[in-house]
N, C-alpha and C positions, 0 to 999 in steps of 0.2 A: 440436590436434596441435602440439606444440612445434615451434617453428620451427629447420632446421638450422643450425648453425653454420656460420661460413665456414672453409675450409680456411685461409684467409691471417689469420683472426682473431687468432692469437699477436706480426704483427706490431704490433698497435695497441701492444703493451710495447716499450718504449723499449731497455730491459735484452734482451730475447729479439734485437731486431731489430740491435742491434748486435753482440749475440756472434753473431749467424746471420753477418753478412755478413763478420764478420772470419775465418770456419769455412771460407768460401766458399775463400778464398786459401789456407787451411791442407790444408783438403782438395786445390785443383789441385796444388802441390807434392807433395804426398802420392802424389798417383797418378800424378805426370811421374815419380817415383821408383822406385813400383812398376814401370812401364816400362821404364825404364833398368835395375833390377834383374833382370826376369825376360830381358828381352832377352838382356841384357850375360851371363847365367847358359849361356843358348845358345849364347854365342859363345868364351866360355871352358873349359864342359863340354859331353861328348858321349853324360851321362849321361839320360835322361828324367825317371831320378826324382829327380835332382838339382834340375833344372827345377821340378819339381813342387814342391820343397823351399824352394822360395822364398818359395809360398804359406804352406807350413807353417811358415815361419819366422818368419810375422806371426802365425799364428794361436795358434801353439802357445803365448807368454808369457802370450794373454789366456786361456787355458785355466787358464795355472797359477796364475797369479798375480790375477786378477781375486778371488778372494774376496777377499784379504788386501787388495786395493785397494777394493773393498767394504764392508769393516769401517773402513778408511782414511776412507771418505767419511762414515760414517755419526757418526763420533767427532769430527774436527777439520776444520777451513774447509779447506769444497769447493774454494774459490778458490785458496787459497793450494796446496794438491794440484795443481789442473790448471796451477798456473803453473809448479809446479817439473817437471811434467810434460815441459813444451813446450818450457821450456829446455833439460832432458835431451836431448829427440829432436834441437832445433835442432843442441848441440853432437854429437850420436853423428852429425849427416844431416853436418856438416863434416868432420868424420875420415873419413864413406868416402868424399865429394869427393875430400880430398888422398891416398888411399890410391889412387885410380883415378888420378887426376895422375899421379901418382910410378911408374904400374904392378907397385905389392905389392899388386893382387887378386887373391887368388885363391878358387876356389869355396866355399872353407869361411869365408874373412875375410869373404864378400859375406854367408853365411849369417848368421855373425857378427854382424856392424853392421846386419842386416835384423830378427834376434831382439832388440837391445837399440833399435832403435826401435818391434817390436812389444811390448816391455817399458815403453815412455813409453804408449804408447798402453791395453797394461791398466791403467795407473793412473788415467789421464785419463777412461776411458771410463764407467766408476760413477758419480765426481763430475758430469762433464756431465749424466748422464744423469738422475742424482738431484735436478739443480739444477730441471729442467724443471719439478717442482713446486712451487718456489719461486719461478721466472720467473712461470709466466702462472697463471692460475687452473686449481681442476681441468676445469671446462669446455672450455678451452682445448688441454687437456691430448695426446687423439688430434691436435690440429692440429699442437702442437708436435711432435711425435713425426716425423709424416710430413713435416715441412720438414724436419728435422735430416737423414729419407733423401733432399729431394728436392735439399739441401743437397750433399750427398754425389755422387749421381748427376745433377746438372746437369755437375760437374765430372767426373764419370766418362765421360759424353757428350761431355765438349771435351779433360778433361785425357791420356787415352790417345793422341789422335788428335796433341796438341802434342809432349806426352813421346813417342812416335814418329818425328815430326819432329825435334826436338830430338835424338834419339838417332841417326838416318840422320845428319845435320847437323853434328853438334857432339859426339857422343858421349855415351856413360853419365855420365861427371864431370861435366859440365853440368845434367844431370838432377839430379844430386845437389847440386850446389851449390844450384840451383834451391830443391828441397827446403828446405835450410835457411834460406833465405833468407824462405821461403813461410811460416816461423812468427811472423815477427816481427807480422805484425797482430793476430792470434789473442793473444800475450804482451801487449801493449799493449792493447788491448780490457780483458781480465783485469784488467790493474791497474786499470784506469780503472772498474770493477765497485766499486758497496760495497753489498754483501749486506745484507740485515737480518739481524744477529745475536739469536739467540733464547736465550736465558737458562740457564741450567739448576740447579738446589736441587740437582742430585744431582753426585757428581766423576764423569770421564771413565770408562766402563766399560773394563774392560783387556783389549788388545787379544786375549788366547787366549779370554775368556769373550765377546766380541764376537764372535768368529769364530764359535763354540760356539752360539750365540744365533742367528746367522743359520740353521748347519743346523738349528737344532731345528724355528727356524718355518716352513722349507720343509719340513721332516721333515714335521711334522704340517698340515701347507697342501696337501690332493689335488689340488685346478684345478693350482695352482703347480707339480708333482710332473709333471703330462699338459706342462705348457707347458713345459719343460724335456727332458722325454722326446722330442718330437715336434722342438722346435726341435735338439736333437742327431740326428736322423733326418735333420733337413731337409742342417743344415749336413754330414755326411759322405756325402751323394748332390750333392746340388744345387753341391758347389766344385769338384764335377769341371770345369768347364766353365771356370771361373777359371784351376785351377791348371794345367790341359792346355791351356789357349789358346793359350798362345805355341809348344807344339808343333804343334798345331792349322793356326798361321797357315805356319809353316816348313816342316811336312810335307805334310800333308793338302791346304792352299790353293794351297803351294809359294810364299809373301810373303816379305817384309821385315819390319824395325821397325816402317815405316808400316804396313803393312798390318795386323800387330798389334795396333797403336794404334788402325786404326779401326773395327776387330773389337771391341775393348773400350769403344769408343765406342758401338756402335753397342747392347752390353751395356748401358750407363750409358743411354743415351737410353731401353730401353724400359722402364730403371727407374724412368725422370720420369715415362711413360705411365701406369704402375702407380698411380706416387704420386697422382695426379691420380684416377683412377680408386678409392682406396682408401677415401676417404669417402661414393662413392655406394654402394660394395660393400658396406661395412660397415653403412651404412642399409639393405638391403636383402636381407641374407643372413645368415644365420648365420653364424657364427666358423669353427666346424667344416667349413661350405661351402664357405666360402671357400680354407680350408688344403686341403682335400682337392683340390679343382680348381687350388690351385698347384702342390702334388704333383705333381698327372698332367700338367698344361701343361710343368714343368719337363721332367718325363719325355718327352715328344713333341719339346721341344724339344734335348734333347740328343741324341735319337735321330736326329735329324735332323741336327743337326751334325757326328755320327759318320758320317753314309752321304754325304755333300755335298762335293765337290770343288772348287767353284765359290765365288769369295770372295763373289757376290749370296746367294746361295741360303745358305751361312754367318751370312752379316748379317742374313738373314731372320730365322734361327731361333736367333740371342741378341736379337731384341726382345720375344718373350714369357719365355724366361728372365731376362732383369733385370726384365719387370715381375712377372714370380712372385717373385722374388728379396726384392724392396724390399717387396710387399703381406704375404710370409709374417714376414719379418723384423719387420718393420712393428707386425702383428698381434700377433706375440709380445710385441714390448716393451711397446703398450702393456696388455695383460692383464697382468703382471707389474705394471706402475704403479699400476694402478686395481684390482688384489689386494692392495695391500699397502703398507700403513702406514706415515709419512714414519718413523717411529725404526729402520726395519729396511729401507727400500727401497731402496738403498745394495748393501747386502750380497744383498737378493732378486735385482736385476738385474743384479749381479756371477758370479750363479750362471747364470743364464739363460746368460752372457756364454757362463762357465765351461762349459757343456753344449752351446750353440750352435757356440763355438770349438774348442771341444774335438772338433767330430765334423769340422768343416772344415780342424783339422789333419791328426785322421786320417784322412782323407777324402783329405786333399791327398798323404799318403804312399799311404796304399792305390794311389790312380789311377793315382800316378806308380810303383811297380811293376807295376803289372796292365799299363802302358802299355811300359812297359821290355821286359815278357816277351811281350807278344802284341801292342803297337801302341796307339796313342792311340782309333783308333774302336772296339775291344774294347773299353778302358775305358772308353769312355763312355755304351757302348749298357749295360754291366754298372751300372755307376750307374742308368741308368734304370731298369733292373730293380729298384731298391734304392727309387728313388723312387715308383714303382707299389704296392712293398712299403709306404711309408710313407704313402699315402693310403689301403691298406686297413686299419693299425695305427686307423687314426681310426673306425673300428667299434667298436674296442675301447675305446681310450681318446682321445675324444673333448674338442676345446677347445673352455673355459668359455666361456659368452658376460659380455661386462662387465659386471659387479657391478653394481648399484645400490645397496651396502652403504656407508654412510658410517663409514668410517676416521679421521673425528679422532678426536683425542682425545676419551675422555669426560670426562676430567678432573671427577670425583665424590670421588675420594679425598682423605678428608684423614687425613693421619698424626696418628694418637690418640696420647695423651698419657700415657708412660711412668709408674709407677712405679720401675722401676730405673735405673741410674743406666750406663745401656747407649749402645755407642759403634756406629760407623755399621756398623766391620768384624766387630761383636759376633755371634757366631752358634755354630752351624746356628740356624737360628729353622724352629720347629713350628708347622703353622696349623692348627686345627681349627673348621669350621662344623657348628654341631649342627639337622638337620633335623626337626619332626614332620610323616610325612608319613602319610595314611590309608592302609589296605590299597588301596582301589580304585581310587589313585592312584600305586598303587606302579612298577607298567609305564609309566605315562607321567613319573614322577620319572626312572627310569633311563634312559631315552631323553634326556632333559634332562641327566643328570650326563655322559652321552656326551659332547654336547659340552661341556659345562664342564669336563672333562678334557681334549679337545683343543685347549681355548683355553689352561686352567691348564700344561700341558704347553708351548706354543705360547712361551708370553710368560716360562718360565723355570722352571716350577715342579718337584723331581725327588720321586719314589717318593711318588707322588699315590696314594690309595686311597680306597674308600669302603668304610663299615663300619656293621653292623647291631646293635643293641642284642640281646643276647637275651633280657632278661629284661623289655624295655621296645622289643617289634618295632617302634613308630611312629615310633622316633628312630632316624635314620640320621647317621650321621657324614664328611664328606671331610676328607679329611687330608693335607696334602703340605709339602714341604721347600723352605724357600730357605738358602743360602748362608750369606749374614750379612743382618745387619736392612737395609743399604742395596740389599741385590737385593731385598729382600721390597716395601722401595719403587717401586723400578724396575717391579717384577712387576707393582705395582698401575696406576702410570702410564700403563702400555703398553697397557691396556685400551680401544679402541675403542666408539663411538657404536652400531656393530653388534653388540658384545658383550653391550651394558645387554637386549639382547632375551633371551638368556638367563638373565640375574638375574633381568628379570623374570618368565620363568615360574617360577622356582625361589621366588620368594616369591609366588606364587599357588597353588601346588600344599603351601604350607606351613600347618598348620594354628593354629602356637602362637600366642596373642594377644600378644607379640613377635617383633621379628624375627629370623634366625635368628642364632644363637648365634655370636660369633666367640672364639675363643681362640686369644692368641697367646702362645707359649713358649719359653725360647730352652732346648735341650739341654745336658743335662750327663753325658759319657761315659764319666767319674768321681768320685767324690767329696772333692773340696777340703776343705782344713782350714780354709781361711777361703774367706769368701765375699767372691769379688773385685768383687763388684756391689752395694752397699746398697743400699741404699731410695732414694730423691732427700732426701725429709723430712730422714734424718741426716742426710746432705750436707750440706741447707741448713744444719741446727744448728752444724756444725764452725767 
């Protein structure tokens, strides 16, 4: 029986252990701000969903803009991304400092400076997240994951409870200075990072067919399509509880800042429990088991937050909501990692981000009217309803357990040696592999081209087809299109250790005493007077 990893095994890297702990500072800042922000939103508007708007104003950027930061990560240094990142956030956290100074806040400026730091943060969020496979080992891989949340919610455990105090004390503008000030170690870390730079024979992909690339392979990736599904499920039920807190702590408990603070303290703390708790879970249960009984724990717990007047009996019941919070969160990212290949995992977890944020925006608007029109414990008991709804969707569509599929590269391909005298952007290029395959092998050949059409589709390839000889039944033919010759290279590149499993049945189910036929061709959609491609041979002659 293999023995388990340790959950702390990411720190033995030097690289991991250092940006962890300079995250640690970037994080409390982060959240003495949220603080200061949602509070100060209370005290300014006497809207609910205005409040609740606060939430949606972090979450909403990463919604929209996480592919493109995604494709960002996946094309040029991760590093240099998350630095220009954090200096964004640090200057936009200084300007609502001196905006709160000066007293020109108001509820739309707050939302303002709250969306264009939740804009530093979709960009930074893929690169980090991308990097984790380049930090530790894949083994390694679940550990770093769950530090990065235990990361997050160690400070979410201290940093409400400060940023509270901080805000009775001293007020919002301090909160936010604070803030910006809280990124300088995180910036210094980063420089002090030097990446292994990995090489590449091929130019940069551009950035609209990079985008294009990313959905095709979640297009045709089902596990990845349920964890995307489910994690938008999770995120527009389960942020109720975020984005109504502070009405929660002012109404419902009838508190302060402080109390607030320690409300979302007491949130972050049993998100640590969770973390701690998520590597015996995951040894011991199913994926699927797991999310399902976050679901419902979530569920109980907001129910209970809704019916509770009492700040004990409150705090009780956000310490199994943050530990369902961080296990479900958790789970998702890393099946997303360990689905999904370093040339596209960038843009995979940028989508997740996209579908995850995407429902905790709308989540955080939904609550904050349902709360407006009928009171904060209606919205939250109605979320539960929603969350009960998403543990029984998992019937349906059920999350993967992790892969044991090896995703390096196969790197088998080598680029055959032209006769014509063709350039990288030269194209459409025509591929055709010519099959003999027997009648009594013929149902299990098409079962096999299944998926070699959703790998060939997957990795780039357009108006893929297979085709039948008729006058010679044994030969089957696939057929599909790349771009120009330099995506037909890419196309091949992209091809996974778990793919070669495929080939191989395709050349055992093949009967010619060669193997199978490849043809490659570039299109012509009219007939030229001259031929603007000779031979190479003339070339050399010239």
């Amino acid at each position: 029986m293999p023995q388990r990893a340790s959950p702390l095994a990411p720190f033995r890297h030097a690289t991991f252990r250092a940006l962890w702990t300079a995250t640690l500072a970037s994080n409390l800042g982060g959240l003495i701000q949220m603080v200061g922000a949602g509070w100060l939103m209370t005290t300014i508007s006497d809207s609910n969903d205005m409040v609740a708007l606060v939430q949606a104003a972090t979450t909403l950027p990463i919604m929209i803009f996480s592919l493109a930061a995604g494709a960002l990560a996946d094309s040029f240094d991760r590093r240099n991304i998350m630095l220009t990142a954090q200096i964004a956030m640090m200057v936009v956290s200084a300007g609502l400092a001196i905006f709160a100074v000066t007293g020109l806040l108001t509820p739309w400026w707050l939302l303002t400076f709250t969306f264009l730091i939740g804009c530093g943060t979709a960009l930074h969020n893929p690169s980090w997240q991308a990097s984790m496979g380049d930090i530790v080992p894949r083994e390694d891989l679940p550990g770093a994951v769950t530090l990065n949340s235990v990361s997050y919610n160690l400070m979410r455990s201290l940093g409400p409870a400060v940023g509270g105090l901080i805000v009775a004390l001293a007020g919002a503008a301090t909160a936010f200075a604070l803030n910006a000030v809280s990124y300088i170690a995180l910036i210094i870390a980063l420089i002090r990072w030097k990446p292994q730079r990995v090489p590449s024979t091929l130019p940069r992909e551009a950035f609209g067919s990079a985008i294009s690339a990313g959905l095709r392979y979640i297009a045709m990736s089902p596990n990845l399509l349920k964890v995307l599904f489910r994690g938008f499920a999770f995120g527009l039920a389960a942020v109720s509880v975020l984005a109504l807190l502070p009405v929660v702590a002012r109404d419902l408990v009838e508190g302060g800042a402080f109390t607030y603070g320690i409300m979302l303290g007491c949130f972050g703390a049993g998100a640590i429990i969770g973390a701690v708790l998520n590597p015996r879970l995951r040894e011991s249960l199913r994926n699927e088991t797991i999310v399902r009984a976050a679901f419902i724990g979530s569920a109980l717990s907001v129910v209970l937050l809704a019916l509770s007047r009492d700040m004990w009996l409150s705090c009780l019941a956000l310490f199994p909501a943050g530990a369902c919070w961080v296990i479900t969160l958790s789970l998702f990212n890393v099946t997303v990692q360990l689905s999904t290949p370093r040339w596209v995992v960038g843009r995979a977890l940028s989508l997740y981000q996209t579908a995850t944020f995407g429902g905790m925006a709308m989540g955080s608007w939904l609550w904050g009217v349902t709360a407006d029109a009928y009171g904060p414990d209606k919205a939250l008991m109605a979320s539960g309803v929603v969350l009960v709804l998403g543990a029984i969707v998992g019937l349906r569509f059920a999350l993967p357990e992790f892969g044991a599929l090896n995703l390096d590269p196969l790197d088998s391909f080598s680029e055959p040696t032209l006769r014509l005298d063709l350039r990288s952007r030269s194209g459409p290029i025509m591929v055709m592999v010519d099959y003999d395959i027997a009648q009594k092998d013929v149902q299990a050949f098409l079962a096999v081209m299944s998926d070699r059409r959703r790998i060939r589709i997957r990795d780039g390839a357009r108006q893929w087809a297979l085709l039948r000889d008729l006058e010679s039944p044994r030969i089957w033919t696939e057929t599909y299109h790349v771009a120009t010759w330099v995506e037909y290279v890419r196309h091949n590149q992209r091809r996974t250790q778990a793919d070669a499993e495929v080939s191989d049945r395709l050349r055992a189910l093949h009967r010619g005493d060669e193997p199978p036929r490849v043809h490659r061709m570039i299109e012509r959609q009219t007939v030229p007077i001259r031929d603007d491609m000779p031979i190479k041979e003339q070339v050399e002659m010239h």
